[in-house]
N, C-alpha and C positions, 0 to 999 in steps of 0.2 A: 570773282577773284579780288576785286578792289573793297567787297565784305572781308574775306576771310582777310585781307592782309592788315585790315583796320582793324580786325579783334585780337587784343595782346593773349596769344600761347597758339594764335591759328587752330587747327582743325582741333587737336588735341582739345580745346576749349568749348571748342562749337559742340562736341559732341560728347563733354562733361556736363554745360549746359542743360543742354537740349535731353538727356537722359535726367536732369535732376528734375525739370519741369515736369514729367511722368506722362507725358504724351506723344509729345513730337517726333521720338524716333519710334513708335508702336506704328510697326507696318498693317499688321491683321488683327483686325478684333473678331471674334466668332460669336460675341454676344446678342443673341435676338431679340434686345431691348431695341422697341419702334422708337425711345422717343431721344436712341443716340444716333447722332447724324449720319455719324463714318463710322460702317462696322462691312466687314468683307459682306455679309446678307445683302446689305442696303447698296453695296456697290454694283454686284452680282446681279441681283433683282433686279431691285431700282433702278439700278445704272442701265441696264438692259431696258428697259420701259423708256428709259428717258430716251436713247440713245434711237430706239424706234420713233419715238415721238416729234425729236428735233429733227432724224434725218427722214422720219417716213414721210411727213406732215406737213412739214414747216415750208411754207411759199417760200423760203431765200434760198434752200439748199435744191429746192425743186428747180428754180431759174438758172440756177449754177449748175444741175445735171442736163439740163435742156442744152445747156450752150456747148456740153461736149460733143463729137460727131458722131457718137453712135454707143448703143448702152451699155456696147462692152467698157467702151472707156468710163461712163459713167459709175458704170460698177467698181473698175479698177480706182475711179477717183474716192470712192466709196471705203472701199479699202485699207486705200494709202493714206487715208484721214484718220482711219484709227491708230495706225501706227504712229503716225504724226504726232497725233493728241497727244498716247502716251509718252513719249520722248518730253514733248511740250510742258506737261502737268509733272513730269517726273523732277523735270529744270525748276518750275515755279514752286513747290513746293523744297525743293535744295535751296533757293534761296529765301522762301519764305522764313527756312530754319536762320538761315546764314542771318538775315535781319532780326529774325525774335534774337541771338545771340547777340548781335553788336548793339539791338536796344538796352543789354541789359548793362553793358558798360557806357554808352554813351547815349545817355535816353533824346529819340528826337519827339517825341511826341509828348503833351504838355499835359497835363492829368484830367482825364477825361474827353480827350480828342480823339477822333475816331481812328483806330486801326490804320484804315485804306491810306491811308498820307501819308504812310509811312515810308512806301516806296518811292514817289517824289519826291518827299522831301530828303531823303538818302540820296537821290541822283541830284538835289541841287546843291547840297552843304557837299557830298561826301566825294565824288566821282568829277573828276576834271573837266574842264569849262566847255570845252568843243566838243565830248563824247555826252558829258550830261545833256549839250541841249540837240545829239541825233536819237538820244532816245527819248527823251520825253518827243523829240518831234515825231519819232514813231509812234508811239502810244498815241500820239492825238491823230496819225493816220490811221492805225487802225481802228481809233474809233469812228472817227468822219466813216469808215468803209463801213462798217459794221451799223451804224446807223444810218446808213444811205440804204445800204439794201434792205432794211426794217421797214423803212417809211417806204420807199417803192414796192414793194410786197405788200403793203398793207393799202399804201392806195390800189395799190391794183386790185385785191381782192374788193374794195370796196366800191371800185367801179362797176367793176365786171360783173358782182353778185348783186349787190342792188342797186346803185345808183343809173347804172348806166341802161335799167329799164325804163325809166321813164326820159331817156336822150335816146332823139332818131338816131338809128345806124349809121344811116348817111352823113352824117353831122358829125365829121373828127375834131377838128378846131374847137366842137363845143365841147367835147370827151376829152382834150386835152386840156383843157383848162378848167374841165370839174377833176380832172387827175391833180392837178396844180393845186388847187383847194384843198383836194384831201390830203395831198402831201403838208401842206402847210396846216392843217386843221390834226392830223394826228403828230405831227410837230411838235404841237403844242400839248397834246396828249400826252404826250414822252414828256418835256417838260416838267409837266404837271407831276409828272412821277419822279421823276427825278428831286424836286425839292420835297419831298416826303422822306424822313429820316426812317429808313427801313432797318439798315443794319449794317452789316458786310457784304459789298457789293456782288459779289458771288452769289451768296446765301438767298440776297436779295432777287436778283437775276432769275435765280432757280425757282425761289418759290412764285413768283409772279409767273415764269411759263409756264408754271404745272396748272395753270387756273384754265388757260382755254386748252392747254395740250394735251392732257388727262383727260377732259371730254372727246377733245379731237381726233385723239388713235383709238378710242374704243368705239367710235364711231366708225373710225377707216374700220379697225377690225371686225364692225356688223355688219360693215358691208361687205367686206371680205370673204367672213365663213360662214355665213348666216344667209342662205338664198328669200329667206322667208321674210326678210327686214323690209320696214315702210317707211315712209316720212315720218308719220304720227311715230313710230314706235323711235325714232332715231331722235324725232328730237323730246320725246320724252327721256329718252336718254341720255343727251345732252343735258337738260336743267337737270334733272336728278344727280348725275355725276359731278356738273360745276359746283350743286349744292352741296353735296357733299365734300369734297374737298375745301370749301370755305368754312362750312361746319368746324374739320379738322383743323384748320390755321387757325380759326376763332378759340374753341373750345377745348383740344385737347395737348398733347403735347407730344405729338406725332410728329417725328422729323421731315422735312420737307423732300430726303431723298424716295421718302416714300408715295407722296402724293400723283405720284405719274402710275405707278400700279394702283393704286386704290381708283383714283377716280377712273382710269381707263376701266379698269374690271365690271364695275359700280355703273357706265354708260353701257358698258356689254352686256351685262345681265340684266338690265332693265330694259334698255332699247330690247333685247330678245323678246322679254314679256311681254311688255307693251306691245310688241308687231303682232303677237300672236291674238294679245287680246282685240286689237285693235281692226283683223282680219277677220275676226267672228262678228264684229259688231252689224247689224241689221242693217246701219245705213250702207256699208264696206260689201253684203253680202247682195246687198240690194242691187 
């Protein structure tokens, strides 16, 4: 509201604007060009892979349905997220527009500075002094949350799966403080990623989880519908799929909505193979 009221003709403007730019207000594209980001296919599809992927897969959303009381609610929480989102994304992209229009009367961003700042820095110059600083003190809540439960998923799985083979069982005190380590060692991993000038922090976001989550659900799904799947054949499926989808980011110009169906398919069809082949072999029959 404190957008639209700072753009001289209001809505009427926004949506002069935002119609001349040739994109912004285009709800549905039906073109099955791979290498455009947002097209209704890619949302459908893709969005569908993804959305298994994030909520099939992903250690953060798994400890948040554990902590319900029972799977009914889990499912309902399941749900209720989708609606959520969409309400969510329908909001961030109304104001997304509301800002590309007030950019274009009152430019806050300095020629050639990124995008992403442009919402801060509209909540610091433009939105009143006690409201600007509960939202941006939101925004850094929900970040602190959202990377709290990152790095706790991630140490967990890294205890649980390898490290915590070679630590006796008995021995908590020491399992809590190699947990403490990995928190603070993949930390720094995020870090690391983070001073990497990727792009649009979305953009960015999305193509980095398609690299282990695109192997990761066609893996869930060989385990799934595939009785005949092995180790050998899964994780040959795994590098083949990781590899391909890097291939894709590298080499071609395939939008990144897409990289969660390709590589999942790409671990499914290979891990299939490989288990089969890998079940005939002499030592396996031996």
């Amino acid at each position: 509201f404190v957008a639209l009221r700072r753009i001289p003709g209001g809505w009427q403007e926004v949506t002069h604007v935002a119609a001349a730019a040739g994109h912004k207000l285009q709800l549905l594209d039906f073109s099955w060009n791979l290498a455009t980001k947002y097209t209704f296919w890619s949302g459908l599809i893709g969005g569908a892979f993804l959305t298994m992927a994030t909520h099939g897969t992903d250690q953060i959303i798994v400890q948040r349905l554990l902590a319900a009381k029972t799977e009914r609610d889990s499912a309902r929480a399941l749900l209720a997220s989708g609606a959520i989102v969409l309400v969510q994304f329908t909001v961030f992209l109304l104001i997304g527009v509301l800002l590309y229009v007030f950019a274009q009367h009152s430019p806050l961003l300095a020629p050639g500075e990124r995008t992403d700042r442009i919402l801060p820095l509209f909540l610091v110059r433009e939105m009143p002094v006690g409201l600007a600083g509960l939202l941006l003190a939101s925004i850094v809540a929900v970040a602190m949350s959202n990377a709290n439960g990152s790095l706790n998923s991630l140490a967990a799985s890294s205890v649980l799966d390898f490290a915590k083979l070679r630590v006796p069982s008995g021995d908590p005190a020491r399992v809590l403080r190699l947990s403490r380590g990995m928190t603070l060692a993949w930390g720094l991993v995020l870090m690391g990623f983070g001073l990497v000038k990727w792009g649009p922090l979305l953009e960015t976001g999305l193509t980095v989880a398609s690299l282990p989550f695109g192997s990761l659900l066609g893996l869930f799904l060989l385990g799934t519908f595939d009785s005949g799947a092995n180790a050998r054949g899964a994780l040959a499926g795994m590098i083949v799929g990781l590899a391909a989808i890097l291939c894709l980011f590298q080499f071609t110009s395939v939008a990144y909505t897409w990289y969660f169906l390709i590589g999942s398919t790409v671990t499914f069809a290979v891990g299939t193979v490989a288990s089969r082949l890998a079940s005939h072999h002499p030592a396996n029959v031996a």
